[in-house]
KEKE-3310 file (N, C-alpha, C; in steps of 0.2 Angstrom, whole numbers, plus 5000, padded with zeros to 4 digits):
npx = (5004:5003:5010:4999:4999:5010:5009:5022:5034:5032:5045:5052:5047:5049:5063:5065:5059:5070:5081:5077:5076:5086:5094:5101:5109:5105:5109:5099:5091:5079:5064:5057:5040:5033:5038:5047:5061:5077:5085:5098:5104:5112:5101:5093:5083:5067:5051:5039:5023:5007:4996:4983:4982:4993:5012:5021:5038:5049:5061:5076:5089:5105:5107:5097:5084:5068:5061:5049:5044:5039:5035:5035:5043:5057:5070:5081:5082:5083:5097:5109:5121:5136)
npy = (4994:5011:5026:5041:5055:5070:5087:5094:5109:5124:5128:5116:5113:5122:5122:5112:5112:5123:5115:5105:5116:5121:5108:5101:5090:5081:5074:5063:5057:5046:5036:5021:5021:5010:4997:5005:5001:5013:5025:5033:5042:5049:5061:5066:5077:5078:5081:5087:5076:5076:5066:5054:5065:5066:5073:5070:5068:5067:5058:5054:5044:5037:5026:5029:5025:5030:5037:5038:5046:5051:5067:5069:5059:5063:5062:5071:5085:5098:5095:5103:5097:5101)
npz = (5000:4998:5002:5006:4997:5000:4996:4991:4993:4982:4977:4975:4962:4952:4953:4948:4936:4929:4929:4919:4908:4906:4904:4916:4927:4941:4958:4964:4981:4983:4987:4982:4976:4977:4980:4993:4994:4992:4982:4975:4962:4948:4939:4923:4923:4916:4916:4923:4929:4933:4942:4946:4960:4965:4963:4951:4948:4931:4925:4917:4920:4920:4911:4901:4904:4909:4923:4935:4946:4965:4970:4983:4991:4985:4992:4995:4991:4981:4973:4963:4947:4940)
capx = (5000:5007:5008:4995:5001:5010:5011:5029:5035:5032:5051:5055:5043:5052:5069:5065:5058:5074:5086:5076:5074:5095:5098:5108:5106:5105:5110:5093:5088:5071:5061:5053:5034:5028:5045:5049:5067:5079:5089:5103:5106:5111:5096:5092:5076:5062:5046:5032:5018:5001:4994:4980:4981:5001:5016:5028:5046:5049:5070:5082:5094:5113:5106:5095:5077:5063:5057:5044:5047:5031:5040:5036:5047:5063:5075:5087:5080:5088:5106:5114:5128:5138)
capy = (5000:5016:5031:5047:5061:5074:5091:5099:5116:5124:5129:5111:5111:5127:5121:5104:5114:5128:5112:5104:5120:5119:5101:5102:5085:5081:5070:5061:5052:5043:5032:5020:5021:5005:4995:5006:5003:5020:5025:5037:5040:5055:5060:5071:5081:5080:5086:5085:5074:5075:5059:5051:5069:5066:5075:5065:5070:5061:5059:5052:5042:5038:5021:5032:5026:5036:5035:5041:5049:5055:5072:5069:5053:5065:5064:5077:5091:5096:5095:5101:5094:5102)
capz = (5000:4995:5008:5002:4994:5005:4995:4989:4991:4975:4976:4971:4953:4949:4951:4942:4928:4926:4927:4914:4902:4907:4904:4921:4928:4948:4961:4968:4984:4983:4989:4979:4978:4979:4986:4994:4993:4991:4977:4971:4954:4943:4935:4921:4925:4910:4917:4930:4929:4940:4940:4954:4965:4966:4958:4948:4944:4926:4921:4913:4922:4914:4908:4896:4906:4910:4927:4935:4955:4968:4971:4990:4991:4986:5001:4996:4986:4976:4970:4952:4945:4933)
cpx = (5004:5003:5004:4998:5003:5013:5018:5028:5035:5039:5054:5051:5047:5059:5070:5064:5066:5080:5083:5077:5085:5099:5103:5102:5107:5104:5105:5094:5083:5071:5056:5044:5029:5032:5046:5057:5068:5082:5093:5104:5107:5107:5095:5084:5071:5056:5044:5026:5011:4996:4990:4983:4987:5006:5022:5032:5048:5055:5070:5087:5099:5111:5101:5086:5074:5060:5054:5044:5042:5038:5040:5040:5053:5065:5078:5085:5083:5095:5109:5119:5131:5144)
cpy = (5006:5022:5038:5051:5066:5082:5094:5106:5116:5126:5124:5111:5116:5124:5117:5106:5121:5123:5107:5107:5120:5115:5100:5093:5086:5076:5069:5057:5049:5036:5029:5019:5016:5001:4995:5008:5012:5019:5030:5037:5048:5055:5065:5074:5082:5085:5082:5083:5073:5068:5057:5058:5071:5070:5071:5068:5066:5063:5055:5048:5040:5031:5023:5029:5031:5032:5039:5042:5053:5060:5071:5063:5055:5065:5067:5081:5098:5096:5095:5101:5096:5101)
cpz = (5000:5000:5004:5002:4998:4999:4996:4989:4983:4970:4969:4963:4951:4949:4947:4937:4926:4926:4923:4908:4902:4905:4907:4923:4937:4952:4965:4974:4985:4985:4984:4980:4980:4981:4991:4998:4989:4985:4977:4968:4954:4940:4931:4919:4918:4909:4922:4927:4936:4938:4948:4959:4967:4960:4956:4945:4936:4923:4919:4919:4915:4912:4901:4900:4911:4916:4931:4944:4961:4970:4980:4993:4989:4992:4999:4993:4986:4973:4964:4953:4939:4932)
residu = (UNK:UNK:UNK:UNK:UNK:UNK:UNK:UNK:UNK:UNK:UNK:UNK:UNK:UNK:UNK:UNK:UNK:UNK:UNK:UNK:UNK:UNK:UNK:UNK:UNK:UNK:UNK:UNK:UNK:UNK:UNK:UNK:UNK:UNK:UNK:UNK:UNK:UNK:UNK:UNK:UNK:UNK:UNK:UNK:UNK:UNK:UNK:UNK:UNK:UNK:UNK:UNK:UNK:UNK:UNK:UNK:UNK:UNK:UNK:UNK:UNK:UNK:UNK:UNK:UNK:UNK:UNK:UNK:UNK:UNK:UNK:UNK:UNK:UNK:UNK:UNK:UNK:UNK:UNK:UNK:UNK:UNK)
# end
């Protein structure tokens, strides 16, 4: 069962979106959403998805997959990498 939806500052969509419109990529920690094992990856930011009432981060990782991230399940927010 998956924990309900705890709204993000609106800081974090903004940064997500200026290191997207940048193609600056960014050192993540999350939580996954149905696992919930954690992760670390470089990830290069694409866009934001609202999906079921929740907002999802949608990147790149260095393996070239697209994955999909509940913005409230970041643990570090945020970190560029250039």
């Amino acid at each position: 069962m998956t924990k309900p939806y705890q709204s993000v500052p609106r800081f974090y969509l903004e940064r997500v979106t200026i290191a997207a419109l940048c193609n600056e990529t960014m050192n993540l920690h999350w939580e996954d959403e149905l696992t919930e094992m954690h992760y670390i990856a470089q990830l290069l930011p694409l866009d934001t998805l609202l999906e079921n009432g929740a907002e999802y981060l949608l990147a790149r990782n260095e393996q070239g997959e697209i994955l999909k991230i509940r913005y409230d399940l970041i643990r570090n927010f945020p970190t560029p990498v250039k």
